[in-house]
C-alpha positions in Angstrom: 162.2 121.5 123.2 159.5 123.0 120.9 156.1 123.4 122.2 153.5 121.6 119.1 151.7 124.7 117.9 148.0 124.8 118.8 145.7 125.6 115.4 142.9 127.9 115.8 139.9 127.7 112.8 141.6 131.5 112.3 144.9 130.2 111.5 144.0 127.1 109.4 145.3 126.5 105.9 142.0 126.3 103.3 142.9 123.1 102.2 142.1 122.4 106.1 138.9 123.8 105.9 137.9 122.0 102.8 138.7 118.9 104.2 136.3 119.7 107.1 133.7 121.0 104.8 133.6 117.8 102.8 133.5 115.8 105.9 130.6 117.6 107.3 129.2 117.0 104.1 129.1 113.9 103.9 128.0 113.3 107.4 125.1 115.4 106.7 124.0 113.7 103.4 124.2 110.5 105.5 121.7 111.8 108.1 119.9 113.3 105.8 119.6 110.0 103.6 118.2 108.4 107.1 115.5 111.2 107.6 114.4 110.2 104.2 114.2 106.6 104.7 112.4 107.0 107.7 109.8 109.1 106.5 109.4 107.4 103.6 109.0 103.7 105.9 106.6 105.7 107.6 104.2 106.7 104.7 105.0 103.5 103.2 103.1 101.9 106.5 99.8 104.1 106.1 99.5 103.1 102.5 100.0 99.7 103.3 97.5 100.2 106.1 94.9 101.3 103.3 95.7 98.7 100.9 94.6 96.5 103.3 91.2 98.1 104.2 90.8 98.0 100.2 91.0 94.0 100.3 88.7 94.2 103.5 86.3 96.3 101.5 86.4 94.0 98.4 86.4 90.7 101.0 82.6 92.8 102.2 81.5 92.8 98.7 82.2 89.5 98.1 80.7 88.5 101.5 77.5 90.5 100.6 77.0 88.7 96.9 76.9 85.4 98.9 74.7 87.0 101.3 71.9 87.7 98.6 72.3 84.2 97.2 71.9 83.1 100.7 69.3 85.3 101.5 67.4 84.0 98.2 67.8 80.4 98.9 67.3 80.2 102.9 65.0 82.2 104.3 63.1 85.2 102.4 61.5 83.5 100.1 58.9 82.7 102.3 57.8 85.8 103.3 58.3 88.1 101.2 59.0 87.0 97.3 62.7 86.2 96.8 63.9 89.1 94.5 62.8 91.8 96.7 64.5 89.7 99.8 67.4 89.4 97.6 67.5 93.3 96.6 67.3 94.1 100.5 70.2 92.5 101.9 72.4 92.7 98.9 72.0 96.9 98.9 72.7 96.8 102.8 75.8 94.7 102.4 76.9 96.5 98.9 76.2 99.9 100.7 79.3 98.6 103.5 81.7 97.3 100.7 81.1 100.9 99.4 82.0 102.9 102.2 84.8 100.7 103.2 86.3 100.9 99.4 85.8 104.3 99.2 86.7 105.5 102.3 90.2 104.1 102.0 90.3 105.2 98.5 90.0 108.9 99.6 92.5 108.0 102.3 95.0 106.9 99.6 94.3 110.1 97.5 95.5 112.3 100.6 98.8 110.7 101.6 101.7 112.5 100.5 104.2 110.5 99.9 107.0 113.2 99.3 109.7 113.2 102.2 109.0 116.9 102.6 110.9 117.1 105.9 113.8 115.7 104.5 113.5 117.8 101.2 113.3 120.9 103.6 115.7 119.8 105.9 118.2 119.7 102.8 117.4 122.5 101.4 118.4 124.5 104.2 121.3 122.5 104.1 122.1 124.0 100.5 121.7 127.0 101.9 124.1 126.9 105.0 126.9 125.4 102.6 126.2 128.2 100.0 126.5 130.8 103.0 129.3 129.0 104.2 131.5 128.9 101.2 130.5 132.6 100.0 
């Protein structure tokens, strides 16, 4: 009876190794398509993050025009005149709404959202499978 013949990577055919190659391939574009999507969730979550101190920094500027009219009507009037009452509280208020706005602003400037470890990672990849077929 004939022993089946073991093959060795030295001894396969190239159609073999082609076969492998795409293989590989393709299980490497897959995890390489994940990487992405995961970075990309993740950067997706800090702008979101911002966004939402955005609407909290518009919701203070909103807040702090109904604090001047408030501030007008109530209880300023009386003691000092009403439009330098008003002019007080509205700057303290407009100058939070500011820095909230423009803090996450500058926050929103600086995220990258480039997958730059996937577009390293393939890359390299490219690289390997050029060294590989060469």
């Amino acid at each position: 009876m004939a022993q089946p013949q073991q093959v060795y990577k030295e001894d396969r055919s190239l159609g073999d190794l082609f076969s492998e190659l795409a293989g590989e391939t393709g299980t490497l574009v897959r995890q390489e398509l994940a990487l992405a999507q995961v970075e990309i969730t993740k950067k997706a979550t800090a702008v979101g993050t911002n966004v939402g101190f955005l609407a909290a920094g518009g919701a203070v500027g909103y807040a702090g025009f109904l604090a001047i009219l408030a501030g007008v009507i109530i209880g300023l009037s009386g003691f000092i005149p009403a439009w330098a009452a008003a002019l007080v509280v509205g700057a303290v208020v407009a100058g939070i709404g500011f820095f909230l706005i423009s803090s996450a602003l500058a926050a929103l400037k600086t995220t990258e959202l480039t997958p730059t470890q996937s577009v390293e990672s393939i890359k390299e990849d490219a690289k390997w499978l050029k060294d590989q077929v060469s």
